[in-house]
C-alpha positions in Angstrom: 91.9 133.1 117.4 93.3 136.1 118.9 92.3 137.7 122.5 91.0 140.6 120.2 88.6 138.0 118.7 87.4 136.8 122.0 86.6 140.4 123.1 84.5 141.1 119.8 82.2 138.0 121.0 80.9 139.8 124.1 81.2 143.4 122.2 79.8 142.4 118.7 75.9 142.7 117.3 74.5 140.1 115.4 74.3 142.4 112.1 71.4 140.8 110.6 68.9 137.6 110.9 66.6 136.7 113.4 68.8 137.4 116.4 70.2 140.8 114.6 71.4 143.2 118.1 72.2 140.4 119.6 75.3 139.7 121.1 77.6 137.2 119.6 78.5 135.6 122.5 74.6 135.4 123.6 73.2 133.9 120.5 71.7 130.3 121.1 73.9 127.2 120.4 71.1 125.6 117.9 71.4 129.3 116.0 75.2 129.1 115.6 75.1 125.1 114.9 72.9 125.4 112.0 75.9 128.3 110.6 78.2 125.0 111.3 76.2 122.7 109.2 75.1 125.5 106.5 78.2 127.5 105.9 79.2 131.0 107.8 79.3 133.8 105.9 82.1 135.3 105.0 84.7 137.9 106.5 85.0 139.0 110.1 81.2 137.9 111.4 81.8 134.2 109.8 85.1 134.0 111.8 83.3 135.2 114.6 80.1 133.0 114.5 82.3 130.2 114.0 84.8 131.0 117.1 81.5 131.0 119.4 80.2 127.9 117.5 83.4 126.0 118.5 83.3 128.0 122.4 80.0 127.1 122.7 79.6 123.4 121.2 82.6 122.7 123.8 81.3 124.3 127.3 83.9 126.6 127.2 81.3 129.9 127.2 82.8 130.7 130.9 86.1 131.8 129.1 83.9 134.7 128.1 83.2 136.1 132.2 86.1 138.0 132.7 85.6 139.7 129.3 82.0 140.4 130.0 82.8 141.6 133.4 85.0 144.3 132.1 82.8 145.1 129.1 79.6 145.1 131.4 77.7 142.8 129.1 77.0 140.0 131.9 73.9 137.8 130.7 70.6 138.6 131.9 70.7 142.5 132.1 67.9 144.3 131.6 69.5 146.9 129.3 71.1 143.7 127.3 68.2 143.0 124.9 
């Protein structure tokens, strides 16, 4: 993990599946466990969805604030779909 990686999570669409435009870092916990148990895919959005799998299965998501704060992706905004 690298601080680059943790700024991708609250920068990064979901590329594709059900929660595709969706930020990494906002993607439900029972969405990124099933990856866990299935297998991530490969390359840089595996790495990701597995960094937010392991944040978020260890209630550490408020790591992510500050980053959100200066990317001006804070939860819950209306222009965040």
């Amino acid at each position: 993990m690298s601080p680059t990686d943790l700024e991708l999570l609250v920068t990064r669409e979901m590329p594709f599946g059900m929660h595709k435009g969706r930020l990494i870092a906002d993607l439900p916990g029972n969405y990124l466990n099933w990856f866990a148990r299935n297998g991530f895919p490969k390359g840089e959005i595996g790495r990701l969805l597995a960094l937010m799998q392991e944040i978020d299965h260890n209630g550490l998501a408020d790591i992510l604030t500050p980053l959100r704060q200066r990317s001006g992706t804070l939860p819950g905004r209306p222009d965040q779909a």
